[in-house]
NUFI-263520 format. One record per residue (C-alpha): x, y, z. Coordinates in steps of 0.2 Angstrom, whole numbers, padded with zeros to 4 digits, always signed. Layout:
BEGIN
XYZ/...
% end
This chain:
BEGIN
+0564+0113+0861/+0571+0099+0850/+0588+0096+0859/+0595+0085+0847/+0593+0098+0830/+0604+0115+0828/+0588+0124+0819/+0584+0140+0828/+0570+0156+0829/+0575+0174+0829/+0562+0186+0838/+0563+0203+0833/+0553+0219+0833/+0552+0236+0822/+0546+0252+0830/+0544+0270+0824/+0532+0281+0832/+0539+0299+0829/+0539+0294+0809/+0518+0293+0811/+0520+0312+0814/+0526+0313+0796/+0514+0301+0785/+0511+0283+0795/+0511+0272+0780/+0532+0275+0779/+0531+0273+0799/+0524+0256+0797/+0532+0253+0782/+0549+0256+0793/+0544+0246+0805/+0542+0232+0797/+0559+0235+0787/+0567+0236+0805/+0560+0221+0812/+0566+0211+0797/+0584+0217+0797/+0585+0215+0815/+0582+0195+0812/+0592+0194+0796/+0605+0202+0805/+0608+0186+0818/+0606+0174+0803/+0588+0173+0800/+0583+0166+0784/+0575+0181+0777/+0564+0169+0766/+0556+0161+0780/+0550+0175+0790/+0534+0178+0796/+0528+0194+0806/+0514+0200+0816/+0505+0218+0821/+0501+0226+0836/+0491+0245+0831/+0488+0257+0849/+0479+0270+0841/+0468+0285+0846/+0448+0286+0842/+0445+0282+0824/+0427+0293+0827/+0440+0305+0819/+0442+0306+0800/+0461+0311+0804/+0464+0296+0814/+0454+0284+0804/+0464+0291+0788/+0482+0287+0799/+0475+0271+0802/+0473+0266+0786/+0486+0274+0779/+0498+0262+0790/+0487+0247+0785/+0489+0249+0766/+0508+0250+0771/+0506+0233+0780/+0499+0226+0765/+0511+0233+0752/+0526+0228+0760/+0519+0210+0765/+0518+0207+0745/+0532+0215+0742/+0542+0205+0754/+0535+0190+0752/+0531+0190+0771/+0516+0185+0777/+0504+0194+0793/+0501+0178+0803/+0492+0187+0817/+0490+0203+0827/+0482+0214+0837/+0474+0233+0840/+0473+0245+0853/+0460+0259+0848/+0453+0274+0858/+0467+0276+0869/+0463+0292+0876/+0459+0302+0891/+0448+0316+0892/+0448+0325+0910/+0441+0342+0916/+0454+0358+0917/+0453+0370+0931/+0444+0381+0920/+0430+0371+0917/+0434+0365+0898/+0438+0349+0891/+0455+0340+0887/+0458+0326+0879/+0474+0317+0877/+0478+0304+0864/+0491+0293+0862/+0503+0292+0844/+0498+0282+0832/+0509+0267+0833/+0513+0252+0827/+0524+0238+0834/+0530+0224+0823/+0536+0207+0827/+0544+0195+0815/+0549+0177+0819/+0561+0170+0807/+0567+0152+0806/+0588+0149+0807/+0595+0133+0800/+0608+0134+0810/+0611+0142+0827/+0630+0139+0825/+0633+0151+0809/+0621+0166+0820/+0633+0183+0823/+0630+0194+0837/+0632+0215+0837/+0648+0214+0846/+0666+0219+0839/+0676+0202+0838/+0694+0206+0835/+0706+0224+0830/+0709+0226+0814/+0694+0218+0807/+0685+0229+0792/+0669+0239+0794/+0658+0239+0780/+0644+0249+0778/+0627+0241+0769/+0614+0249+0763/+0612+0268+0756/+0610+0282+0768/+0598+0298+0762/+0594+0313+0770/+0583+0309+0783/+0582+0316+0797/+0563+0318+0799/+0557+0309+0815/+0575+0306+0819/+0584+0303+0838/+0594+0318+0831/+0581+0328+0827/+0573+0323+0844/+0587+0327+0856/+0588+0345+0847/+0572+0349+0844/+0572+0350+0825/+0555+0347+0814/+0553+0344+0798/+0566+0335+0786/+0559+0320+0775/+0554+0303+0782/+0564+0286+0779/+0555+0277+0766/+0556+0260+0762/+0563+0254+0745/+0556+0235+0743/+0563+0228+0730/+0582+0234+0735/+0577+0228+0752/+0573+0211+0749/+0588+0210+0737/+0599+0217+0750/+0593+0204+0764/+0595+0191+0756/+0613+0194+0749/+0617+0197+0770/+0613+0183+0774/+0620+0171+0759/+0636+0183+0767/+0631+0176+0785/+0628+0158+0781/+0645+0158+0772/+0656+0164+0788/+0661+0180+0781/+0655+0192+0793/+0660+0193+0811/+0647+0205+0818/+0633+0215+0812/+0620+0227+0816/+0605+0236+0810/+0604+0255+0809/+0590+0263+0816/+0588+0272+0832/+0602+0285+0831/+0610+0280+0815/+0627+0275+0812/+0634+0285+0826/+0625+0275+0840/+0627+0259+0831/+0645+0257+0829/+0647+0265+0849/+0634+0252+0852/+0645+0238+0840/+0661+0246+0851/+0656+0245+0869/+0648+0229+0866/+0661+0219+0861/+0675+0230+0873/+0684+0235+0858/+0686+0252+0848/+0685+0257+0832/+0690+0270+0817/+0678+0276+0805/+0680+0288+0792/+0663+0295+0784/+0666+0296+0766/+0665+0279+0764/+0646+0278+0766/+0635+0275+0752/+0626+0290+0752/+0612+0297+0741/+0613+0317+0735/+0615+0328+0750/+0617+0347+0753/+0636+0353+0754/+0639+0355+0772/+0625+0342+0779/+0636+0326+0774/+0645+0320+0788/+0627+0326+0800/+0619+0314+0789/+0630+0300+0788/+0631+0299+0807/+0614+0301+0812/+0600+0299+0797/+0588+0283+0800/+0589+0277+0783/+0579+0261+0782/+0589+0244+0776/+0606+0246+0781/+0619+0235+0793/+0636+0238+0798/+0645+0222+0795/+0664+0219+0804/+0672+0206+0791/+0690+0201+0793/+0703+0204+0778/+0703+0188+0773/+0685+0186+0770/+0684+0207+0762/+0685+0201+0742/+0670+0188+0744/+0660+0202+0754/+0661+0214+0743/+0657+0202+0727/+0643+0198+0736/+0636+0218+0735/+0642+0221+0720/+0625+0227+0713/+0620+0233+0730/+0626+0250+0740/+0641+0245+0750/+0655+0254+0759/+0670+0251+0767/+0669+0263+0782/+0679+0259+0793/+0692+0247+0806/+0690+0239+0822/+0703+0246+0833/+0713+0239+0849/+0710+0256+0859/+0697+0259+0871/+0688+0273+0860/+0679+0279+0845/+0686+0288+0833/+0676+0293+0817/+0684+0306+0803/+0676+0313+0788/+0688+0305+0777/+0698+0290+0776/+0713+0303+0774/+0711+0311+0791/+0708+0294+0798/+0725+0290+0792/+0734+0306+0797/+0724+0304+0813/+0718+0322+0812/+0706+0331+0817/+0692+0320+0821/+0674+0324+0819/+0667+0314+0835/+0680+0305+0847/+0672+0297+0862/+0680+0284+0875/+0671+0267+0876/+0669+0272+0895/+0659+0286+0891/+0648+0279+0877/+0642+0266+0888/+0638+0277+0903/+0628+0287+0891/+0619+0273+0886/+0616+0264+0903/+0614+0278+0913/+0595+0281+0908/+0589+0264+0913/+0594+0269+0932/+0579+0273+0941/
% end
């Protein structure tokens, strides 16, 4: 390390699995949309960004598995162009399975998902302008960036019900490339207090995760999302939990709001909420109930959210 410079590197990752059950191509396209926001979303420079690949898969003998292989490949290559951001190395895992005898004689084999794990290194002028995911101050705005679709397929929702099916984020590059750079002109300029990707969970896990963090609540209200056409009824599941690719959830104080949202004005943006001074999460369907403060759609103490969320890494 050079002691007497403020230039930084942000070390990120991307990582999908249950999307390969749907196509692998969008599972590594996602993966690699997920390991660039998480950079871009501490300040990372999203123009000097190199990533890397690490593939476990099953036996390629299989015209299946060599098909998923490739499929995930071409994705890798795609996006790279499109993002202007290059494979510097990599690695794979391939046959990782186990056959093993049943008590009845016949064979079984077990086979890992196809996977891929991305890593991306980007380079940060500055460690001083970086933002963390942590809720700085009540009454800060929440803003939303990044449009939300119905997809549920390969979701942590769909995971903890049991559901299959739905469609599969997919990966728009050229609204991602213009989105991350536009993020982090906004970061480099001191307008945004806090951000974080959406991915595991959705907007729902992020904003309890934003909460808890930082020790301080928050308000949301679902009709501010940018949201692409969804079934009457299915709106506010969607908005909470969908794992639309290339979205943040910024926290931007009042006096900063008119240059962020001049800096998206060609770019899906929603104002969706407010940091709050009470020790819960509060989120309503419609800015009018969140004003009314009635009936809320999820209410959860900050207590609680974190419990949830640490209590599985107790062994």
């Amino acid at each position: 390390p050079r002691l007497d410079s403020y230039q930084g590197l942000a070390i990120s990752c991307g990582m999908n699995p249950r999307f390969g059950d749907f196509d692998t191509y969008h599972m590594a396209a996602s993966a690699i949309d997920e390991a660039l926001r998480n950079c871009v979303a501490v300040g990372a420079d999203p123009d000097r960004i190199a990533i890397l690949d690490n593939f476990c898969w099953g036996s390629t003998d299989r015209p299946e598995t060599l098909g998923s292989l490739v499929r995930a490949a071409i994705a890798c290559h795609d996006l790279a162009i499109a993002l202007k951001t290059p494979f510097i190395s990599g690695k794979d895992s391939l046959n990782n399975e186990f056959r093993y005898e049943k008590s009845d004689g016949t064979q079984e084999t077990i086979a890992i998902p196809s996977s891929l794990l991305i890593s991306a290194m980007g380079q940060v002028a500055d460690v001083r302008r970086c933002v963390t995911m942590d809720l700085k101050a009540p009454g800060n705005r929440l803003y939303l960036v990044g449009l939300t679709r119905n997809e549920l397929g390969g979701s942590h929702f769909s995971l903890v019900k049991q559901l299959t099916g739905g469609d599969v984020p997919r990966v728009d590059a050229t609204v991602a490339s213009a989105t991350f750079r536009q993020l982090h002109q906004a970061i480099q300029g001191g307008l945004v207090r806090a951000c974080h990707d959406l991915s595991e969970g959705g907007l729902a896990v992020a904003i309890a995760e934003m909460a808890f963090a930082g020790g301080w609540g928050a308000t949301l209200w679902l009709d501010g999302v940018p949201m692409d056409e969804v079934a009457s009824g299915q709106q506010n599941l969607v908005a909470l939990f969908a794992e639309s690719n290339t979205r943040f959830l910024c926290e931007v104080p009042d006096a900063h709001a008119a240059a962020f949202e001049k800096a998206f004005d060609d770019l899906p943006l929603g104002l969706v909420g407010r940091v709050t001074d009470r020790p819960q999460l509060l989120i309503y369907a419609n800015m009018s109930a969140a004003t009314q403060q009635s009936s809320p759609v999820l209410q959860a103490q900050l207590a609680d959210l974190k419990e949830a969320w640490q209590k599985p890494l107790r062994w």
